[in-house]
KEVEX-133083 format. One record per residue (C-alpha): residue number from 1; x, y, z. Coordinates in Angstrom, 3 decimals. Each point is the difference from the previous one (the first is absolute). Example, Ala and Ser with C-alpha at 12.3 -4.5 7.8 and 13.67 -1.06 7.14 Angstrom:
<nodes>
+------+----------+----------+----------+
! resi !        u !        v !        w !
+------+----------+----------+----------+
!    1 !   12.300 !   -4.500 !    7.800 !
!    2 !    1.370 !    3.440 !   -0.660 !
+------+----------+----------+----------+
</nodes>
This chain:
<nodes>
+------+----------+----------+----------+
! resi !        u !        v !        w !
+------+----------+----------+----------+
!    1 !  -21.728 !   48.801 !   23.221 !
!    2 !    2.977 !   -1.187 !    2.319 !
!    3 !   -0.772 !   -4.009 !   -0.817 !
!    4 !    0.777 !    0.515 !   -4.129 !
!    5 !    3.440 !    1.590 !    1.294 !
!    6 !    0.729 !   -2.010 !    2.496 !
!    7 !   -0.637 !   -3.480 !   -2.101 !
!    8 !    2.213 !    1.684 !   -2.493 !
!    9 !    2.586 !    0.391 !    2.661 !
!   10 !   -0.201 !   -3.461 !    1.162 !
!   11 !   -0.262 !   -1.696 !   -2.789 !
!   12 !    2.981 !    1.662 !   -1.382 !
!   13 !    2.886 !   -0.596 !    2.560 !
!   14 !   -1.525 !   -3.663 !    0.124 !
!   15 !    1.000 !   -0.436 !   -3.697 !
!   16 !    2.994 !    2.538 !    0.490 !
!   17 !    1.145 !   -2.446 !    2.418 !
!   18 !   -0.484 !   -3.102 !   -2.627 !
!   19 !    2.517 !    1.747 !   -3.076 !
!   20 !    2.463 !    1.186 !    2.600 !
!   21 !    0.745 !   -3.415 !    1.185 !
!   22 !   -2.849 !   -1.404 !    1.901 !
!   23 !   -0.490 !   -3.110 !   -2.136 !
!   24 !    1.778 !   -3.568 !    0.297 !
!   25 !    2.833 !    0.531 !   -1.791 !
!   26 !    0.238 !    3.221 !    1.718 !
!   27 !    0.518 !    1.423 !   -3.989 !
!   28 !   -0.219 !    3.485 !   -0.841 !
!   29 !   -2.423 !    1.336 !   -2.855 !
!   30 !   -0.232 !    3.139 !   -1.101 !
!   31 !   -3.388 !    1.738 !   -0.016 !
!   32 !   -1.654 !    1.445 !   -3.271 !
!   33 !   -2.515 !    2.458 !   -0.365 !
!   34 !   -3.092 !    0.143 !    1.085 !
!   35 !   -1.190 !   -0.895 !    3.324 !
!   36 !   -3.921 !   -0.789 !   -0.220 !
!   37 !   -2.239 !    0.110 !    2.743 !
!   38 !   -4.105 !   -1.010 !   -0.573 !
!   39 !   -2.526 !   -0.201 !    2.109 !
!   40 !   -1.435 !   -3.758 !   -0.280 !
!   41 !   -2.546 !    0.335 !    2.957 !
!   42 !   -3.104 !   -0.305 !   -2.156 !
!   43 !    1.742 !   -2.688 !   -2.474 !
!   44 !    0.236 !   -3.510 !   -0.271 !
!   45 !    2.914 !   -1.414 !    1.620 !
!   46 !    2.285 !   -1.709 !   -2.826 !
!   47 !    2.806 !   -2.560 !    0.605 !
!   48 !    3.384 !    1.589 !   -0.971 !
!   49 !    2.896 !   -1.158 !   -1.908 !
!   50 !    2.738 !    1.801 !   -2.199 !
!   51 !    1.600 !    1.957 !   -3.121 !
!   52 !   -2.031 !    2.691 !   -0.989 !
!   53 !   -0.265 !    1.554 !   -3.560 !
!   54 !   -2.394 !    2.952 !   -0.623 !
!   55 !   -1.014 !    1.810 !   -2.952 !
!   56 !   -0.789 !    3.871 !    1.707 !
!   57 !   -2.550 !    2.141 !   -2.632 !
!   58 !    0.599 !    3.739 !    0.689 !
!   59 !   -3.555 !    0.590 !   -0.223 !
!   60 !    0.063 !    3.770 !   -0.563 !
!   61 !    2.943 !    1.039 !   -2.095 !
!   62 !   -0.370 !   -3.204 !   -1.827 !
!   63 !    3.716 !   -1.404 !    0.794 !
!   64 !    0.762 !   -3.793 !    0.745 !
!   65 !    3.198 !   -2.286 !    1.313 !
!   66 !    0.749 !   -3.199 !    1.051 !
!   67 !    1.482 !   -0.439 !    3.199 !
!   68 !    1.504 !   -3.422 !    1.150 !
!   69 !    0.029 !   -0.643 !    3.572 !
!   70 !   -0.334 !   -2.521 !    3.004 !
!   71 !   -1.738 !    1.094 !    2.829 !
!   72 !    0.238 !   -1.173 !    3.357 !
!   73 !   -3.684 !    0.546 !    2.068 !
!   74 !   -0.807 !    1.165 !    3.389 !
!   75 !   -3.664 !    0.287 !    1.579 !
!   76 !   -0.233 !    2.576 !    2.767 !
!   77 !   -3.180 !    0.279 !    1.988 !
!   78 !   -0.265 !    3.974 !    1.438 !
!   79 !   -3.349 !    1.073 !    1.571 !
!   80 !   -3.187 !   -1.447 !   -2.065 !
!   81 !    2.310 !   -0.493 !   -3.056 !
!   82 !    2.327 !   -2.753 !   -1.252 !
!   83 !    2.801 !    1.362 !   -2.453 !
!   84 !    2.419 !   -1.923 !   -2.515 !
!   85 !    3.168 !    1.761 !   -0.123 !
!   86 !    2.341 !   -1.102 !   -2.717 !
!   87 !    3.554 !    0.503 !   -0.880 !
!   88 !    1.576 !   -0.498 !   -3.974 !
!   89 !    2.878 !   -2.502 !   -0.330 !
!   90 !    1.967 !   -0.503 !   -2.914 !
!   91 !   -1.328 !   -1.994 !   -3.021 !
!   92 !    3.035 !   -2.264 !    0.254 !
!   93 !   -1.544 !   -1.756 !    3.017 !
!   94 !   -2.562 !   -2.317 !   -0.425 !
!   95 !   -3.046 !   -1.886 !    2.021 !
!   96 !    3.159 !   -3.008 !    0.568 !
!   97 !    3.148 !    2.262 !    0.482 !
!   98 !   -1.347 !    2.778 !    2.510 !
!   99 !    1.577 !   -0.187 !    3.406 !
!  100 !   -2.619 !   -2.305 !    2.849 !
!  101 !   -1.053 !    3.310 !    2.284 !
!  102 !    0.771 !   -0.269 !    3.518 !
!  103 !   -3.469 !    1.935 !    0.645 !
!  104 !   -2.537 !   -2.552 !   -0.485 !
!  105 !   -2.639 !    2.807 !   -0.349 !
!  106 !    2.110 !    0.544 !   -3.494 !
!  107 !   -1.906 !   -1.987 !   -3.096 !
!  108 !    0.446 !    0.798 !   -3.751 !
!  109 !   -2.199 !    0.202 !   -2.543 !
!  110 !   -0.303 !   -0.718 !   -3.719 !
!  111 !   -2.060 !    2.742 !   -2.068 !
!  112 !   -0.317 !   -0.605 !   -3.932 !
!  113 !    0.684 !    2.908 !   -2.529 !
!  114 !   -3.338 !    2.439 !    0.545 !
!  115 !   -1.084 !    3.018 !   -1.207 !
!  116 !   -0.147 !    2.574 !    2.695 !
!  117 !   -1.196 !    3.936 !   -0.350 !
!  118 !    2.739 !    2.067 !    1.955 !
!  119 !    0.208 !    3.497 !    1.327 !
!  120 !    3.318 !    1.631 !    0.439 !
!  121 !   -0.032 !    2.203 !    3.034 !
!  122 !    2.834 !    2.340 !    2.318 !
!  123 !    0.053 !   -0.156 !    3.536 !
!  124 !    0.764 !   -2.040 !    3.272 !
!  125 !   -2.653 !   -2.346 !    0.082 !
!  126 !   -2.237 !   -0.039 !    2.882 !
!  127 !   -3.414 !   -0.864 !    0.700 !
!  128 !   -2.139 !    3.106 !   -1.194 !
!  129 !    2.203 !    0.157 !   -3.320 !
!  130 !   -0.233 !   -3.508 !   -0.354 !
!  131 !   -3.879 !    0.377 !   -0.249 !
!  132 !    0.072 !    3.430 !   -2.364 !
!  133 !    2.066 !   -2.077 !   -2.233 !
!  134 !   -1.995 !   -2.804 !   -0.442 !
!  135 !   -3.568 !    2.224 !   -0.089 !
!  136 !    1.615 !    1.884 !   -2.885 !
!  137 !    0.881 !   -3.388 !   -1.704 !
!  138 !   -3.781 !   -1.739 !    1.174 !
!  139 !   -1.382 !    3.424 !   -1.856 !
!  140 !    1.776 !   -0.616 !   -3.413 !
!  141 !   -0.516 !   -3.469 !   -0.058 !
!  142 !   -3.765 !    0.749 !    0.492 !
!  143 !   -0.064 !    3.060 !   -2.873 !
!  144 !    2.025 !   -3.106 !   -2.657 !
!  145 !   -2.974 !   -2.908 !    0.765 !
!  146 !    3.034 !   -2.010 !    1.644 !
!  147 !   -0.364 !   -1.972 !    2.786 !
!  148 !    2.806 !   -1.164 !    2.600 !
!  149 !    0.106 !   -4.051 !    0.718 !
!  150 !    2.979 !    0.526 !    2.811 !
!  151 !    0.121 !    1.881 !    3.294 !
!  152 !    1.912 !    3.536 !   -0.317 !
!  153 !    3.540 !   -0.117 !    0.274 !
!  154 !    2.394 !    3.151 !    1.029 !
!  155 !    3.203 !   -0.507 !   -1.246 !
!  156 !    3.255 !    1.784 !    1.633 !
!  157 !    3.634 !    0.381 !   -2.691 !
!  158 !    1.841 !    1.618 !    2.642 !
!  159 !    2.595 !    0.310 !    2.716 !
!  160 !   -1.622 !    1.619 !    3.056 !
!  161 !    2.494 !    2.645 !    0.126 !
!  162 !   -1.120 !    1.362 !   -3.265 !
!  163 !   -1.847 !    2.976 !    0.519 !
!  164 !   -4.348 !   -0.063 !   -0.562 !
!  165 !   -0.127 !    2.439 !   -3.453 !
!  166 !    2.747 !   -2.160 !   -1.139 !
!  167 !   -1.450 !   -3.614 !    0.896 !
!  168 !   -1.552 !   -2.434 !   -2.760 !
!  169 !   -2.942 !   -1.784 !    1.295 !
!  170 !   -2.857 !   -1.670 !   -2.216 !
!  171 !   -3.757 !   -1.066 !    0.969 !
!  172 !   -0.846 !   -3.290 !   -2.134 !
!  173 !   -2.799 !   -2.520 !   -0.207 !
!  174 !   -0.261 !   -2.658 !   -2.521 !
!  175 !   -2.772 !    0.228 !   -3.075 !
+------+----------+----------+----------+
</nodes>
C-alpha cells in the first residue's frame, strides 16, 4: 500500500529537516535510533508534549531494556490513513530544552515508562512487511491471553543505506 510508504517518507524528511537545523535556534541534534511510524487513523487523537522513556518487553525470547529518549512527532495523512512518524532524540534534551521547530506540523509528546511486547524483524520496511510483522506479533499475543492497549508501532534502528537482511526493525504495541 503506497500511502503507509509514502507517510513514512513524508513524515521523515519533515522531522529530518527539524534535527538538521530547521528549528529556532537553527541547532543541530543528532538522531538516535529508531524511527517509529503508527497508524493512528482509527485512534483517539491525543494532545502531544515531550521526553519519552519506554520500557520495550521482548515478548518472545524473553529479553528487556530501557531506552531513554525524546521524541519529536509528526502526523501524516496518506490515502484513508493518518500516520505518526517519530524520530528518537537524545535523553539529554528535555520537554523545556528541545529546540522550538520551525514546522508547526512538529509537536512532541510525553509517554510514561510502559510495557510493550516487541518483535525483532530483518528487512526494509514497507507496507506488506509492515503488516506480516505485526500479524505474527497479533498471533502470539492472542496464543499468551495478552491483550494490546496501544496502536502497533514499527520501529526502524537503521541508516537507509544499510542493506534489508542486515536492517533492525521491531513491531511493538503496548500491554
Amino acid at each position: 500500500m503506497a500511502d503507509y510508504d509514502q507517510a513514512i517518507g513524508m513524515g521523515f524528511s519533515i522531522l529530518a529537516t527539524y534535527i538538521f537545523g530547521g528549528n529556532k535556534k537553527s541547532h543541530k541534534i543528532s538522531m538516535n535510533a529508531p524511527v517509529s511510524g503508527e497508524n493512528i487513523s482509527n485512534s483517539e487523537k491525543i494532545p502531544m508534549t515531550a521526553p519519552v522513556t519506554e520500557e520495550a518487553i521482548e515478548g518472545i525470547s524473553g529479553e528487556s531494556e530501557n531506552i531513554p529518549m525524546a521524541a519529536p512527532v509528526t502526523e501524516e495523512e496518506s490515502g484513508e490513513h493518518t500516520y505518526r512518524i517519530s524520530f528518537t532524540l537524545p535523553s539529554k534534551y528535555t520537554l523545556d530544552t528541545l529546540p522550538i521547530p520551525d514546522d508547526e506540523r512538529i509537536k512532541f509528546k510525553e509517554i510514561r515508562n510502559q510495557k510493550m511486547a516487541v518483535l525483532r524483524f530483518k528487512g526494509r520496511v514497507n507496507h506488506k512487511l509492515a503488516t506480516e510483522e505485526m500479524e505474527e506479533l497479533k498471533k502470539w499475543l492472542l496464543k499468551n491471553n495478552i491483550k494490546p492497549k496501544s496502536n502497533f508501532i514499527i520501529a526502524q534502528y537503521n541508516n537507509p543505506a544499510v542493506p534489508g537482511f542486515f536492517r533492525r526493525n521491531e513491531v511493538m504495541v503496548e500491554i
